[in-house]
MARFI-929105 format. One line per 10 residues: for each residue x, y, z of C-alpha. Coordinates in nm, 2 decimals. Layout:
% residues N
X/Y/Z  ...
% end
This chain:
% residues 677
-2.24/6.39/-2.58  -2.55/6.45/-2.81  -2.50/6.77/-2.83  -2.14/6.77/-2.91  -2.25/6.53/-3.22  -2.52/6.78/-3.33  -2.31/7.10/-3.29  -2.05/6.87/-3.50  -2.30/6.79/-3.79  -2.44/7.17/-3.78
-2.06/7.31/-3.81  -1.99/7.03/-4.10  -2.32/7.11/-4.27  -2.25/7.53/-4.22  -1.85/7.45/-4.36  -2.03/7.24/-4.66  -2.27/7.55/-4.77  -2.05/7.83/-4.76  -1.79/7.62/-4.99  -2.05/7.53/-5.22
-2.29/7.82/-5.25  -2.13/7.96/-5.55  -1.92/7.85/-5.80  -1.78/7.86/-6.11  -1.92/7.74/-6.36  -2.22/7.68/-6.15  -2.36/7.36/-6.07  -2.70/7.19/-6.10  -2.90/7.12/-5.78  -2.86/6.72/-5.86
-2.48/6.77/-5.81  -2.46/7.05/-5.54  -2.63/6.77/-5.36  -2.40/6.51/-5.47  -2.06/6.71/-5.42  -2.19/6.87/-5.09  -2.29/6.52/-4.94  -1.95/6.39/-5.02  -1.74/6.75/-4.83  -2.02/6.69/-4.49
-1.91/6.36/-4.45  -1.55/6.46/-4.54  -1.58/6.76/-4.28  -1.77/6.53/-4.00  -1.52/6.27/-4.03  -1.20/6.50/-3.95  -1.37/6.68/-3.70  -1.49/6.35/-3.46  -1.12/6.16/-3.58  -0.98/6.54/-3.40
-1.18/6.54/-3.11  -1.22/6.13/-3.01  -0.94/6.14/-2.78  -1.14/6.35/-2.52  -1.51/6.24/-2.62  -1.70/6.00/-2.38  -2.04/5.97/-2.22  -2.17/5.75/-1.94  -2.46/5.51/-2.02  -2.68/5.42/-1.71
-2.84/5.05/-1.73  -3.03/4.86/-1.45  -2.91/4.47/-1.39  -3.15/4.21/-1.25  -3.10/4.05/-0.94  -2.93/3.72/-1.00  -2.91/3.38/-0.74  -2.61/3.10/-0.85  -2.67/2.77/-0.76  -2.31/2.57/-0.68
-2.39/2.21/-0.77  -2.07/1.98/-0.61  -1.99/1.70/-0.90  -1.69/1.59/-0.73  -1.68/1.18/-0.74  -1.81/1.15/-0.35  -2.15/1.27/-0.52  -2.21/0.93/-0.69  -2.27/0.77/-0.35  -2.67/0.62/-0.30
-2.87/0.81/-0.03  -3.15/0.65/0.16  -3.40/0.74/-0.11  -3.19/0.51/-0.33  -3.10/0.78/-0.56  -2.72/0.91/-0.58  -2.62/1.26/-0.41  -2.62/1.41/-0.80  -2.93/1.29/-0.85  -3.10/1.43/-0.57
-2.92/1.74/-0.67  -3.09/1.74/-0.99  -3.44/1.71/-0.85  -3.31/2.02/-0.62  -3.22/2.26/-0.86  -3.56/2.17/-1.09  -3.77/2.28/-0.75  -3.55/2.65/-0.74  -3.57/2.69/-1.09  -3.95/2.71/-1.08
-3.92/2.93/-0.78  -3.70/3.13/-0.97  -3.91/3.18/-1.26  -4.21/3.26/-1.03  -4.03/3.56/-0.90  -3.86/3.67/-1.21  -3.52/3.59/-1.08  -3.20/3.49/-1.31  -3.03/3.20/-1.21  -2.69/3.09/-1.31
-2.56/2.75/-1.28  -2.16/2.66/-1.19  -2.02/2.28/-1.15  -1.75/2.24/-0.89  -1.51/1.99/-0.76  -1.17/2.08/-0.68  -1.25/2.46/-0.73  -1.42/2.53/-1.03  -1.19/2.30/-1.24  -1.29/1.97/-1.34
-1.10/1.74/-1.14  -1.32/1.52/-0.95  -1.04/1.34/-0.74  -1.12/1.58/-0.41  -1.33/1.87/-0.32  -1.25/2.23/-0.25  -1.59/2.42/-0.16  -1.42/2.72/-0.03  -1.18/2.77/-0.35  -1.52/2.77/-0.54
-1.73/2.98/-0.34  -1.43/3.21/-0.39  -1.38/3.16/-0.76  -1.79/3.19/-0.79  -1.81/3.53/-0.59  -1.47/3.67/-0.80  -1.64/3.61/-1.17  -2.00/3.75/-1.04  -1.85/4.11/-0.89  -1.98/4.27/-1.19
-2.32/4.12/-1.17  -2.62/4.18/-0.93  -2.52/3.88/-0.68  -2.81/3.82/-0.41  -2.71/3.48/-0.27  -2.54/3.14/-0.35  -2.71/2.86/-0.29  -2.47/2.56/-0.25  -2.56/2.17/-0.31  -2.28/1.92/-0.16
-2.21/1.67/0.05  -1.96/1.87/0.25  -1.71/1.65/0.22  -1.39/1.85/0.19  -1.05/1.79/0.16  -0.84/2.07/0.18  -0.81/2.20/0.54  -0.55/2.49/0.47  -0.76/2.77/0.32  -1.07/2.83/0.55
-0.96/3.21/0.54  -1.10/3.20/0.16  -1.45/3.24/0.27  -1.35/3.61/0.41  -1.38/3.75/0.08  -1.70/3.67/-0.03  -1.97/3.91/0.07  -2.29/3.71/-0.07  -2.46/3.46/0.21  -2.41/3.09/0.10
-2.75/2.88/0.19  -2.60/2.53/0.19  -2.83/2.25/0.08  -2.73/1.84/0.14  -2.81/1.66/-0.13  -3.01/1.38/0.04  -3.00/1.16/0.36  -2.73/0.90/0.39  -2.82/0.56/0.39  -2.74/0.32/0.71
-2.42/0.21/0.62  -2.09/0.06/0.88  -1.75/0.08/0.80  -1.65/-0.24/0.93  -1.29/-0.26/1.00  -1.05/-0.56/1.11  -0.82/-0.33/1.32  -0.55/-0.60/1.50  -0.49/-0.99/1.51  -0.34/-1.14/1.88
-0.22/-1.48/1.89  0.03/-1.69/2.10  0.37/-1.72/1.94  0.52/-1.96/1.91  0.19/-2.20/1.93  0.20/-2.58/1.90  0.20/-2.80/1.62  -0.14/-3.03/1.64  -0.26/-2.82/1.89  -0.55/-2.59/1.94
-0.42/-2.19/1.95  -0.65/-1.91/1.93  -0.63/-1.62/1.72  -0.86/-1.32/1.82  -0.96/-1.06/1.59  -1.06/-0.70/1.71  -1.35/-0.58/1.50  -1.47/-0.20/1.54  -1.78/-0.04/1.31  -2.00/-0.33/1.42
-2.41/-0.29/1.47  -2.60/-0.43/1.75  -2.72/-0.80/1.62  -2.54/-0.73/1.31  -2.43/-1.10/1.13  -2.10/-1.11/1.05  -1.82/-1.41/0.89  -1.46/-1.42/1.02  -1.26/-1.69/0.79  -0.88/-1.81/0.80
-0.72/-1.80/0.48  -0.39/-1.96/0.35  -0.25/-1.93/-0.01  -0.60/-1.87/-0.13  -0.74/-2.20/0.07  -0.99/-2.10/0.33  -0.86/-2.32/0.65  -1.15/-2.22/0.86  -1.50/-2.04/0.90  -1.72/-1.94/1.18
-2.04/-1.70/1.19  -2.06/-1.48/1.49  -2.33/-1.22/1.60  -2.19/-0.86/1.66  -2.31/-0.57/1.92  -2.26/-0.26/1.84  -1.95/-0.07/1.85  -1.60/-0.31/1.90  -1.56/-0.66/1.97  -1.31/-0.96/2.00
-1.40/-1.24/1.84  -1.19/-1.56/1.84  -1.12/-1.87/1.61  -0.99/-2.22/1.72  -0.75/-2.33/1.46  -0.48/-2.67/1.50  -0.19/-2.61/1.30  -0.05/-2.88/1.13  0.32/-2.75/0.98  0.61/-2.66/1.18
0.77/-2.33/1.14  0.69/-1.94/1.05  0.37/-1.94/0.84  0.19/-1.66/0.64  -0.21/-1.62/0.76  -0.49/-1.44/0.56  -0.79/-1.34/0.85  -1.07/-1.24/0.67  -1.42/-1.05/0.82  -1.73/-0.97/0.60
-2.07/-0.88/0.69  -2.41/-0.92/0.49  -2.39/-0.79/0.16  -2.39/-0.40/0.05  -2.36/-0.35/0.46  -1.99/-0.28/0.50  -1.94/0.02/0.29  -1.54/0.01/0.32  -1.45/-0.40/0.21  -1.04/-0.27/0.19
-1.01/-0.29/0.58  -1.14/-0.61/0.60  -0.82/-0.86/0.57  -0.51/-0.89/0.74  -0.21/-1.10/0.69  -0.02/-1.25/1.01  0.25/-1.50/1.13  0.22/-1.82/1.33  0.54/-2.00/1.44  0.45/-2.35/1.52
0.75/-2.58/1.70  0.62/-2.90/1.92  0.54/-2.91/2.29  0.76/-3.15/2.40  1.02/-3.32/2.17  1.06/-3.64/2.19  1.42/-3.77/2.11  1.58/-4.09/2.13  1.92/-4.18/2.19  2.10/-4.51/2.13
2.46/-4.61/2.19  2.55/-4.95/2.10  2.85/-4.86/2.38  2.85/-4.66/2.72  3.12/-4.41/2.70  3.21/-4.07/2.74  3.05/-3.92/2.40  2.69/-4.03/2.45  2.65/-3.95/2.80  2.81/-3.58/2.76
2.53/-3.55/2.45  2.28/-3.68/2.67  2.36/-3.47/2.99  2.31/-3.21/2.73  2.02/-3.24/2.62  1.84/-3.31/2.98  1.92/-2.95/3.04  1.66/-2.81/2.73  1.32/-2.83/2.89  1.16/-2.86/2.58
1.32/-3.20/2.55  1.21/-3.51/2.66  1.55/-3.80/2.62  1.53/-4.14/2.61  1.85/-4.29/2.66  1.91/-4.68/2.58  2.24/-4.85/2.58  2.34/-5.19/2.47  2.50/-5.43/2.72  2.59/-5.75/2.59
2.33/-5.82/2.37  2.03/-5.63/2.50  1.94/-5.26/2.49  1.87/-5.11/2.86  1.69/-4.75/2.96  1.71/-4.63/3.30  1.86/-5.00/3.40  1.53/-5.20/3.23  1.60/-5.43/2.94  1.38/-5.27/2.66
1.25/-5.29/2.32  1.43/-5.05/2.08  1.09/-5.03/1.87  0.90/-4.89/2.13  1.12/-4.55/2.11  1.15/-4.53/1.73  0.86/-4.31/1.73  1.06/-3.95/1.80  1.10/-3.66/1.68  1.47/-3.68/1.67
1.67/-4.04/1.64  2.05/-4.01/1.81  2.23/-4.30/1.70  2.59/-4.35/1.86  2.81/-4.63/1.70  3.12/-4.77/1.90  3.11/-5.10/1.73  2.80/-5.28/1.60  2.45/-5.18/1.71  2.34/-5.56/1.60
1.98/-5.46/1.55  1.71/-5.73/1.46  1.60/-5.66/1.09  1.29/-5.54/1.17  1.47/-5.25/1.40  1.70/-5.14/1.08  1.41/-5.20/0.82  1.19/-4.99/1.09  1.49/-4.68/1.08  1.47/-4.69/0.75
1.11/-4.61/0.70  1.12/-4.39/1.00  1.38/-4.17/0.79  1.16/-4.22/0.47  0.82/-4.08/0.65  1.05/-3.75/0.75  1.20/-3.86/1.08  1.55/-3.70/1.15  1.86/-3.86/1.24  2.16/-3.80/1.38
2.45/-4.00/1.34  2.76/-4.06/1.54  3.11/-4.18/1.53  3.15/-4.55/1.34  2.87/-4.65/1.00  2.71/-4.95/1.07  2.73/-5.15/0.73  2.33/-5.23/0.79  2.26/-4.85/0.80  2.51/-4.71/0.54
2.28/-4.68/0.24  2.10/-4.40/0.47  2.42/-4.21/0.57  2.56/-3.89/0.39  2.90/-4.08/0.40  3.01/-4.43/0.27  3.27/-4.68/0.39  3.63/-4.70/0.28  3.88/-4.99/0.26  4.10/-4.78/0.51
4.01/-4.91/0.82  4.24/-4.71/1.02  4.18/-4.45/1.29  4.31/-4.09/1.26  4.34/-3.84/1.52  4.29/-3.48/1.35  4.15/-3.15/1.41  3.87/-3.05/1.18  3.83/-2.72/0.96  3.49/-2.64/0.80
3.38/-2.63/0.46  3.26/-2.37/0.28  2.92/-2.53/0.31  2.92/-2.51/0.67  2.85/-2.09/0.62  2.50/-2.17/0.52  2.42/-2.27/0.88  2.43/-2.06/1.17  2.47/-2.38/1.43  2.89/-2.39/1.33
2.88/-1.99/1.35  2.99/-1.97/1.75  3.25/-1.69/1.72  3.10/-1.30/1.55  3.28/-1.37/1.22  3.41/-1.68/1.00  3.75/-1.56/1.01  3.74/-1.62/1.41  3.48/-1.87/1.42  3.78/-2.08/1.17
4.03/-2.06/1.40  3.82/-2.16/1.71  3.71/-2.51/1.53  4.10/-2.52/1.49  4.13/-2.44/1.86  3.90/-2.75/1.95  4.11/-3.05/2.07  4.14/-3.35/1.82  3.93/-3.61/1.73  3.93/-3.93/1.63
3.82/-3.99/1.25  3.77/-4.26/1.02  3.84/-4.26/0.66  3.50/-4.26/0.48  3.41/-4.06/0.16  3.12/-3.84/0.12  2.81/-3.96/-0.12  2.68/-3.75/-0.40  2.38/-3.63/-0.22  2.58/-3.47/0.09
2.71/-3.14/0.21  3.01/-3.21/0.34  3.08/-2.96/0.64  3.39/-3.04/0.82  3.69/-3.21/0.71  3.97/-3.34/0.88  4.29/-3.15/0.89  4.53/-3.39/0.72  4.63/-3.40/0.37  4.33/-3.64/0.23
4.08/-3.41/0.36  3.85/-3.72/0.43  3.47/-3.56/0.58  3.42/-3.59/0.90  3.07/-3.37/0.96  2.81/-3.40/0.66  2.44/-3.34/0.60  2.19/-3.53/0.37  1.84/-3.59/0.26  1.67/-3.92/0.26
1.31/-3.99/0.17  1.15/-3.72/0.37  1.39/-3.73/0.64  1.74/-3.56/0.67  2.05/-3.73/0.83  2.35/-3.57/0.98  2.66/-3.79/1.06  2.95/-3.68/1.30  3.22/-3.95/1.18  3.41/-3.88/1.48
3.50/-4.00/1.83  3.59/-3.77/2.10  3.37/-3.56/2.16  3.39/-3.56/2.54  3.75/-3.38/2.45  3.56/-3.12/2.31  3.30/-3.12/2.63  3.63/-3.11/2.91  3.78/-2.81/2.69  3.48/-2.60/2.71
3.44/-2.32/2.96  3.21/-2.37/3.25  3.15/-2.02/3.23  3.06/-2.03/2.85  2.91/-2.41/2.77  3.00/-2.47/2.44  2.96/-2.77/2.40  2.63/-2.81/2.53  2.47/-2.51/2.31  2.65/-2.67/1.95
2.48/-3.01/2.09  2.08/-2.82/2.14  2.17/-2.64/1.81  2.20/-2.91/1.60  1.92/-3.10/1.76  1.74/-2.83/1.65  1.85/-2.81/1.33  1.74/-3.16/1.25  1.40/-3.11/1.43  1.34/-2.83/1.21
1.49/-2.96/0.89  1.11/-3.01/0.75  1.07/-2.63/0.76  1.15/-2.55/0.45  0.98/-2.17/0.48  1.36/-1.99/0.64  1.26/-1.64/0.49  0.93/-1.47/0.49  0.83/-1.13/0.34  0.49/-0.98/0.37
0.26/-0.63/0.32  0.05/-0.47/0.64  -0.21/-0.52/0.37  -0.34/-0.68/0.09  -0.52/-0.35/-0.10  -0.44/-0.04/-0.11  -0.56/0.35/-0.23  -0.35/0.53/-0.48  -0.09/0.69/-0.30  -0.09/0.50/0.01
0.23/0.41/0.19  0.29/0.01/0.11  0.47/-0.09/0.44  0.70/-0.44/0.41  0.83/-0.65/0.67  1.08/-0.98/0.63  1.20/-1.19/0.88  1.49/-1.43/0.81  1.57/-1.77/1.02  1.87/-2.00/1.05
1.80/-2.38/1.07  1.72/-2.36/1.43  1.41/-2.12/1.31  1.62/-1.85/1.51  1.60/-1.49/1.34  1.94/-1.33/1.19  2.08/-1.01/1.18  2.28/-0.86/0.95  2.13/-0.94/0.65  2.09/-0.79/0.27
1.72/-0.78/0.15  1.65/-0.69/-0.15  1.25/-0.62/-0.25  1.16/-0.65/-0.64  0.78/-0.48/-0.71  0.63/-0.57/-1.10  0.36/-0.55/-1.26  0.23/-0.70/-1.59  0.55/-0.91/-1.58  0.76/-0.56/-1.59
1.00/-0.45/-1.33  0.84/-0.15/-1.17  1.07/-0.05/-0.84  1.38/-0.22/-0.67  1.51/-0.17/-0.36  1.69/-0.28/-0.01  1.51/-0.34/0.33  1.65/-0.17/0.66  1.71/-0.39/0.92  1.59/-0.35/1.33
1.57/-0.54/1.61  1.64/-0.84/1.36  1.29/-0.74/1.14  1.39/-0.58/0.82  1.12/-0.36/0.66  1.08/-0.04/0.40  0.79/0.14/0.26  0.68/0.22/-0.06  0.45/0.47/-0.22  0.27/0.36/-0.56
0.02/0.58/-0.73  -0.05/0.38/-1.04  -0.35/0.16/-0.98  -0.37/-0.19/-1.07  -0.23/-0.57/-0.93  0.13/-0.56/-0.82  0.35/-0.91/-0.75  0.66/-0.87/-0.51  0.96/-1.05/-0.45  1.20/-1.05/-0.18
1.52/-1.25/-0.17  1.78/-1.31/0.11  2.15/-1.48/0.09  2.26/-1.67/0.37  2.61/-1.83/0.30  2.61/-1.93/-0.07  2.20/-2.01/-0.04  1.96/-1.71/-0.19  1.64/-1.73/-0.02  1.30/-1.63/-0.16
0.96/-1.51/-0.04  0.68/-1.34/-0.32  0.30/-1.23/-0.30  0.11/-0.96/-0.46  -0.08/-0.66/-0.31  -0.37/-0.46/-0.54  -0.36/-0.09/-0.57  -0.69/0.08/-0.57  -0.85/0.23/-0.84  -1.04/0.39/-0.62
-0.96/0.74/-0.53  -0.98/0.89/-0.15  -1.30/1.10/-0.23  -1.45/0.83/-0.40  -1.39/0.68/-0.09  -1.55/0.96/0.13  -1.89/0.86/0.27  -2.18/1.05/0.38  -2.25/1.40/0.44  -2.00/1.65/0.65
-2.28/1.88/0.84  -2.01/2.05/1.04  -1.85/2.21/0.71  -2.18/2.28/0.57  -2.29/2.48/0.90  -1.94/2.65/0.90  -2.03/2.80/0.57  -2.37/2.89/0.61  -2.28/3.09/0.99  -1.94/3.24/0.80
-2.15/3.40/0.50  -2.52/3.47/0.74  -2.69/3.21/0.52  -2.84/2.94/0.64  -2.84/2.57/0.61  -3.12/2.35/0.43  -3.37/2.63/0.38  -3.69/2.61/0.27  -3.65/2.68/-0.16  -3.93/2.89/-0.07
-3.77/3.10/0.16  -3.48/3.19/-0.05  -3.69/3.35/-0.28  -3.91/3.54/-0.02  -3.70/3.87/0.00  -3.79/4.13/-0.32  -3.47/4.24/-0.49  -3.41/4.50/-0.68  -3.24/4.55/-1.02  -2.92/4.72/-0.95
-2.83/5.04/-1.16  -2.50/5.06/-1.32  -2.30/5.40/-1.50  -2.11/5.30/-1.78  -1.84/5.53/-1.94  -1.78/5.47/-2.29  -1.47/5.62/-2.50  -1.46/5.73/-2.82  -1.07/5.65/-2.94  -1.14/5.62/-3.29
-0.83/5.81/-3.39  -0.66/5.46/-3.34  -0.89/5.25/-3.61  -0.71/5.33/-3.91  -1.03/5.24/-4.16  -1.17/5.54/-4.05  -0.91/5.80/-4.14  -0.90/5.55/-4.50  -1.26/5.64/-4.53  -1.22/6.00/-4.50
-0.93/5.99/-4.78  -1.14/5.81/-4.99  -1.47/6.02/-4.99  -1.24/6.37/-5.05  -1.06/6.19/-5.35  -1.37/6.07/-5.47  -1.53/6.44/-5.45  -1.14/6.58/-5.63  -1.26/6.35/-5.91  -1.61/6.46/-5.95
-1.52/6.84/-5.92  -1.26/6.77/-6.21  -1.54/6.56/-6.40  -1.71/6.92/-6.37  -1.44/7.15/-6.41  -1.45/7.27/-6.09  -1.04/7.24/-6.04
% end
C-alpha cells in the first residue's frame, strides 16, 4: 500500500517537471516552485480519486485479554444477607477485590448491569438472556471469561438453550450468605359448621415454615376487633394449632385468623391471614306453645314440631281457668323464656297482667312470636294487624302478596306462577276482618273483594311477630299428601324464620385473601340465605371493585353448588373496596370489604440464593462456582492479534474532487497572472 502511494507521488512529481521545465516566458525559481506545487497536488489528487476504488491494506493490531464482570441489580438484590449488608452491597465489596486482581495482572475489565437481560427493568431476572447479550457485544473483543455476581434467582424458565451460544466459561459468584429467615405461612382453617351459639367451637389453624421452639401469636379478628389471642410454641416444620372461641351471634359470620411470629423472623407477612365463615344456630330450641283452646290447629302445629329434633316444645293449654302441660296445672311464666313464643287464640287467653306485661318485654328484649288465629285485645298493640268493628267470620282462600316473594318459606312450588296457584289450591280458611298496621308486611290476603290480611310480619322492640289471622289450619294439615308433608315443612319453616329473624347478615361476600401481588388472581366467593339461613340458588350477583372512591371493574358472579364466585386479575397496586349486592324478591342485599394490592413485585418477593441455577451455569460454560478471585486470575493470557482491512473509497467524498478543482483553477489564475495562457 506504501509503495503504491510513493510510486503515485514519484509519477505526480515526474508529470509536474516535464510540464514545467521550460516555458515561455520563463519563470523565476520562487514561482516554478509555487506553480509546480499547485499541478503535484493537482496530479496526486486525480490519480488516488482514480485508483480508490481498488486500494486497501490490512492493518495488524494485538488486543488485550479482557474479563467482564456481570453484576445482577435486579430488585431481589436489595435483600440483607447474614453479614447484614444487602446482596448489592456485598457485590460491591466483590468486584473492589477483582479489580485489584485485575490490575495486578494487567488485565482489562469491563463492567455490565443486568436484570431482565441487559435492560433496566428490575421487576424479574433473566441471567441467561444477559450472559447471551454479554457474549454477542464482546465477539469482537479478546473475551477470556465472565464472571457473574447474582443471587440466582431466575424467572424465566423457557430459554435455557441460550447458554449454548456462548463460548466463554461463566465463574458464578453469590453475593453473600442468606440470613436465617422462615416463610411462615397460615395454609388452611378447619372448624365445625354449623357451631353453637354460647358455645365453645374450635377452630384449628394449619401452620407450615415453622422453627423448632420458634414463638409464635395466632389471634381471631372480626371487623378490625381482635376477639381472641393465644401464644403457642412451634416445632419445626407444620403444625395445628387450635383456638377456643364462644360465639355469641346467630347466623353466617365473616372471621379474620391471624398468625405472626417475633419480629423481622417471618420474611413473607402476606400469607399470614385468612378470612373464614362460622354459622352459629342454637343447640336445642326452646319453643313454647300456648292455646287458650284444645282443638285441631294447635295440636297439628305441635305434632309438627315434635318431629324437628332440634326442637324442644312445650305445649300448655288452658282448661277452664288454668293453663295445663303434659296434664299438670302450670305457671305460664316459667315457659316465657324460649326461643320461639307460639301463641294460639280461640277466644281469650285471660292472662294475669304480669304474664301480658312479661310477653311484652319478652318481644322488646328480641324474643319472636308467632301469632295465631283471633287478637287478643290485651296483646294487640304488639300484633302486625289491628282489630276491626266487623266482628264476623269469613271463610276464604288466601292469595299472597307481593311481599310474600322476599321469603323463600311461601316458595313451596319451583316458580311463583305455580307456587300462586297451589296457595289457591289450599282448602279455605276461616278469617277475620282486621286491618294491617303501618309497620307490617302484609303477606297473604284473603280472596274476597275487601282483601282484609290474613298472614303478616312485623317488628317490635327487638323482637319480630308474625300473625296467622286464621282458623283452619288442620284443613290445610288433612289435604296434604302423606307422601309429601306439606304442612309440616311450611310449619318448621316458619319456625325457623322467626328463630332467625335476629340474623340480619342473609348475604355474604368475601376474598380467599386479604393482600395480594400485582397480578395475582383475586378469587370471590358469596353465599346467599333465605330467612331460614338456608342457601339459594339461582341468584344475580353483581361485584363492584373501586378504588379512591372511583369505579374501577364491574361484574357478575357464576353460581355452583349454590356458592357463587369469580376471579379477578388487578395489576395496579394500592387499597381496593368491593361491593357485592344480591336481590331477593323486591329486597337488594349488600355485603362490602376491601383487599390491598401489593406494591410489591414477585422478584422483590424472591428470597435467598438459587445454587442450583448458579451450578447449572458454571457446569454449562466449564466455569466454576465461587472461585477463589485469585484463581481467576491465575491463567496468563495473551493479547490476541487482529488483521484489519481498510478501504480507500474516497471517490464517494465529494470535498475531495472540490479540492482538486479548486487548486487547478487556482494554478489557471496564477499562470494567467504570468502570462503563461
Amino acid at each position: 500500500m506504501i509503495a503504491i502511494f510513493l510510486l503515485l507521488i514519484i509519477i505526480s512529481a515526474a508529470l509536474t517537471y516535464f510540464y514545467y521545465r521550460d516555458t515561455n516566458p520563463p519563470l523565476s525559481r520562487k514561482n516554478k516552485i509555487l506553480l509546480g506545487s499547485l499541478r503535484f497536488i493537482f496530479f496526486l489528487i486525480v490519480f488516488i480519486l482514480l485508483l480508490s476504488p481498488v486500494l486497501h491494506f490490512t492493518d495488524k493490531s494485538k488486543i488485550p485479554p479482557e474479563v467482564v464482570i456481570a453484576i445482577d441489580s435486579s430488585a431481589s438484590m436489595k435483600e440483607i444477607m447474614q453479614n447484614g449488608k444487602s446482596k448489592l452491597e456485598n457485590a460491591s465489596n466483590i468486584v473492589s477485590n477483582i479489580e485489584q486482581e485485575a490490575k495486578r495482572k494487567n488485565l482489562k475489565l469491563k463492567t455490565y448491569n443486568f436484570s431482565n437481560g441487559l435492560s433496566s427493568d428490575s421487576t424479574k431476572t433473566d441471567i441467561f438472556l444477559a450472559l447471551n447479550q454479554i457474549s454477542q457485544q464482546e465477539q469482537a473483543n479478546n473475551l477470556k471469561k465472565i464472571i457473574l455476581i447474582s443471587d440466582g434467582l431466575h424467572h424465566n424458565s423457557n430459554n435455557f438453550n441460550l447458554l449454548d451460544n456462548i463460548n466463554e466459561p461463566v465463574y458464578p459468584i453469590e453475593p453473600g450468605k442468606p440470613k436465617k429467615s422462615f416463610d411462615i405461612s397460615l395454609e388452611s382453617i378447619q372448624t365445625n359448621n354449623p357451631v353453637y351459639k354460647n358455645f365453645e367451637t374450635e377452630i384449628k389453624a394449619t401452620v407450615s415454615g415453622l422453627e423448632n421452639k420458634m414463638p409464635i401469636r395466632l389471634s381471631l379478628w372480626q371487623n378490625d376487633q381482635k376477639l381472641l389471642q393465644k401464644q403457642f410454641t412451634a416445632t419445626a416444620g407444620s403444625e395445628d394449632f387450635t383456638l377456643n372461641y364462644q360465639p355469641m351471634k346467630l347466623g353466617y359470620q365473616k372471621f379474620i385468623l391471624k398468625i405472626s411470629a417475633p419480629e423481622n423472623t417471618d420474611s413473607n407477612q402476606r400469607n399470614n391471614q385468612k378470612q373464614f365463615l362460622l354459622y352459629v344456630v342454637k343447640n336445642k330450641l326452646q319453643i313454647t306453645l300456648i292455646s287458650s283452646q284444645l282443638n285441631w290447629d294447635p295440636t297439628f302445629v305441635n305434632r309438627a314440631l315434635k318431629k324437628n329434633k332440634k326442637f324442644e316444645t312445650n305445649f300448655l293449654v288452658k282448661r277452664k281457668q288454668n293453663y295445663f302441660s303434659d296434664g299438670k296445672a302450670t305457671n305460664v311464666k316459667e315457659f316465657l323464656d324460649c326461643d320461639l313464643l307460639i301463641l294460639h287464640n280461640n277466644e281469650e287467653f285471660n292472662f294475669s297482667e304480669t304474664v301480658y306485661d312479661r310477653i311484652s318485654k319478652y318481644l322488646e328484649n328480641g324474643g319472636n312470636i308467632l301469632y295465631l288465629n283471633k287478637i287478643d285485645p290485651e296483646i294487640e298493640e304488639i300484633l302486625p294487624l289491628r282489630l276491626s268493628k266487623y266482628k264476623k267470620n269469613v271463610d276464604a282462600k288466601i292469595v299472597l302478596t307481593k311481599n310474600a316473594q322476599n321469603y323463600q318459606t311461601f316458595k313451596v312450588e319451583q316458580n311463583w306462577m305455580e307456587n300462586d296457584e297451589f296457595w289457591r289450591s289450599l282448602p279455605p280458611i276461616t278469617a277475620q276482618f282486621y286491618s294491617a298496621k303501618n309497620n307490617a308486611q302484609v303477606l297473604a290476603k284473603a280472596d274476597i273483594p275487601t282483601q282484609n290480611p290474613v298472614i303478616a310480619f312485623s317488628s317490635y322492640g327487638k323482637g319480630h311477630v308474625m300473625i296467622f289471622a286464621l282458623s283452619g289450619l288442620y284443613r290445610w294439615k288433612m289435604w296434604q299428601d302423606s307422601a309429601s308433608p306439606w304442612f309440616d315443612n311450611f310449619t318448621n319453616s316458619v319456625t325457623n324464620w322467626l328463630i332467625n329473624a335476629q340474623t340480619d347478615k342473609r348475604f355474604i361476600c368475601n376474598t380467599d385473601k386479604l393482600q395480594y401481588l400485582s397480578g395475582d388472581e383475586i378469587k370471590f366467593s358469596a353465599h346467599v340465605f333465605d330467612e331460614k339461613m338456608n342457601t339459594i340458588s339461582n341468584q344475580d350477583i353483581s361485584l363492584a371493585i373501586t378504588k379512591n372512591d372511583s369505579s374501577f371493574l364491574k361484574k357478575y358472579l357464576t353460581e355452583s353448588a349454590n356458592k357463587y364466585t369469580t376471579q379477578v386479575t388487578i395489576n395496579e397496586t394500592g387499597r381496593y373496596r368491593y361491593q357485592a349486592e344480591a336481590k331477593i324478591g323486591n329486597k337488594v342485599l349488600t355485603d362490602s370489604g376491601e383487599f390491598l394490592v401489593d406494591k410489591m413485585t414477585r422478584e422483590q418477593s424472591t428470597k435467598g440464593i438459587n445454587n442450583n441455577i448458579l451450578s447449572f451455569i458454571a457446569n454449562k460454560t466449564n466455569g466454576k462456582l465461587n472461585a477463589n478471585i485469585t484463581d481467576l486470575f491465575n491463567e496468563n493470557y495473551t493479547s490476541k492479534t487482529v488483521k484489519t482491512k481498510i478501504d480507500f473509497n474516497l471517490w464517494k467524498k465529494w470535498y475531495i474532487a472540490l479540492i482538486a478543482i479548486a487548486i487547478f483553477s487556482l494554478e489557471l489564475f496564477l499562470r494567467k497572472r504570468k502570462g503563461l495562457l
